[in-house]
C-alpha positions as CSV (number, residue, x, y, z in Angstrom):
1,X,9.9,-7.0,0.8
2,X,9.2,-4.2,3.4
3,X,12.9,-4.2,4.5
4,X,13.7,-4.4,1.0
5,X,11.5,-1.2,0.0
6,X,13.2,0.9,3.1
7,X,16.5,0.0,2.0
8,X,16.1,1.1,-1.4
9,X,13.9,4.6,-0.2
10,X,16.8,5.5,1.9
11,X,19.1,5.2,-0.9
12,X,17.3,6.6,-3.3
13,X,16.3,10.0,-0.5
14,X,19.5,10.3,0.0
15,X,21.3,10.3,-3.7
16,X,17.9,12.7,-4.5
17,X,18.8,15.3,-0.8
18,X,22.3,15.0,-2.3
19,X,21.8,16.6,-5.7
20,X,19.4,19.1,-4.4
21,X,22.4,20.3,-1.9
22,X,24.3,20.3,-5.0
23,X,22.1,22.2,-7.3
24,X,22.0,25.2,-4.5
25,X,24.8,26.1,-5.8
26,X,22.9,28.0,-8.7
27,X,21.5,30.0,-6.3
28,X,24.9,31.8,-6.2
29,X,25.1,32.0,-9.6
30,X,22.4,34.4,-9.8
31,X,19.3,32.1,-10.3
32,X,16.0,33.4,-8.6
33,X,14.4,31.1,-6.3
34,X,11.7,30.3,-8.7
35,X,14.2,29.8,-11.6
36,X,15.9,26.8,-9.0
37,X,12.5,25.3,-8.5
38,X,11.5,25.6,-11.6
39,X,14.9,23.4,-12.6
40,X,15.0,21.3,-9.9
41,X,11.2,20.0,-10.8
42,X,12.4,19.3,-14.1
43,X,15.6,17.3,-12.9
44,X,15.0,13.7,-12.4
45,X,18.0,12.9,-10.2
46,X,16.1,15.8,-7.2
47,X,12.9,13.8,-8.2
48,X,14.7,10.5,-6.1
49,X,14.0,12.6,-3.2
50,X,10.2,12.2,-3.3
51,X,10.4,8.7,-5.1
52,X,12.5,7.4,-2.1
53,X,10.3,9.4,0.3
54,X,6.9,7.5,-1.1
55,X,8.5,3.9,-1.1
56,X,9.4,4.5,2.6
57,X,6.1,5.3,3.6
58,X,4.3,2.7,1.3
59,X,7.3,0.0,3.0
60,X,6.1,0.7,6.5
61,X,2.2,1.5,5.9
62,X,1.7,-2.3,7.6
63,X,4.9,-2.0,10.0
64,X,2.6,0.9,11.5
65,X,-0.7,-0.2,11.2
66,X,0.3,-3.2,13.2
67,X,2.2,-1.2,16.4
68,X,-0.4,1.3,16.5
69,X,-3.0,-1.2,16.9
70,X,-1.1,-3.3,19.2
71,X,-0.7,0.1,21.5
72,X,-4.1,0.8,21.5
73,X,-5.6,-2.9,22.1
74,X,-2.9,-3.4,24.8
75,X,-4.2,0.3,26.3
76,X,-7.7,-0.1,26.7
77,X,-7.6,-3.4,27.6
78,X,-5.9,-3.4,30.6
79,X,-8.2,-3.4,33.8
80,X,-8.2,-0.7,36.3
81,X,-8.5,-1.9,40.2
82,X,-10.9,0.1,42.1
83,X,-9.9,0.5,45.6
């Protein structure tokens, strides 16, 4: 399920960083940058972004429990030699 739940985060980031690239373009048009916020928080394809964004994290919330507690029980207990 985890690799599962990246896959589909990654997609769904990307098709959501896509159309916010896209929708820059109203910047030119002579939208204010409030006006393109305001827009973009109303589109849902730009709201992928954020939807991929939180199933990546939630996918790899045990992935990084795990290594981080294996680095720090493998750091403090190794045993120092004094000479």
């Amino acid at each position: 399920m985890n690799i599962i739940g990246i896959l589909i985060g990654i997609l769904l980031t990307s098709l959501g960083l896509m159309f916010l690239f896209l929708y820059t373009n109203l910047l030119t048009l002579g939208y204010s940058l409030i006006e393109y916020v305001h827009f973009i928080s109303k589109r849902f394809e730009c709201l992928l972004f954020f939807i991929g964004l939180i199933l990546i994290i939630f996918s790899m919330k045990g992935w990084i429990k795990n290594v981080l507690l294996l680095r720090l029980s493998t750091k403090f207990s190794r045993k120092r030699k004094l000479i």
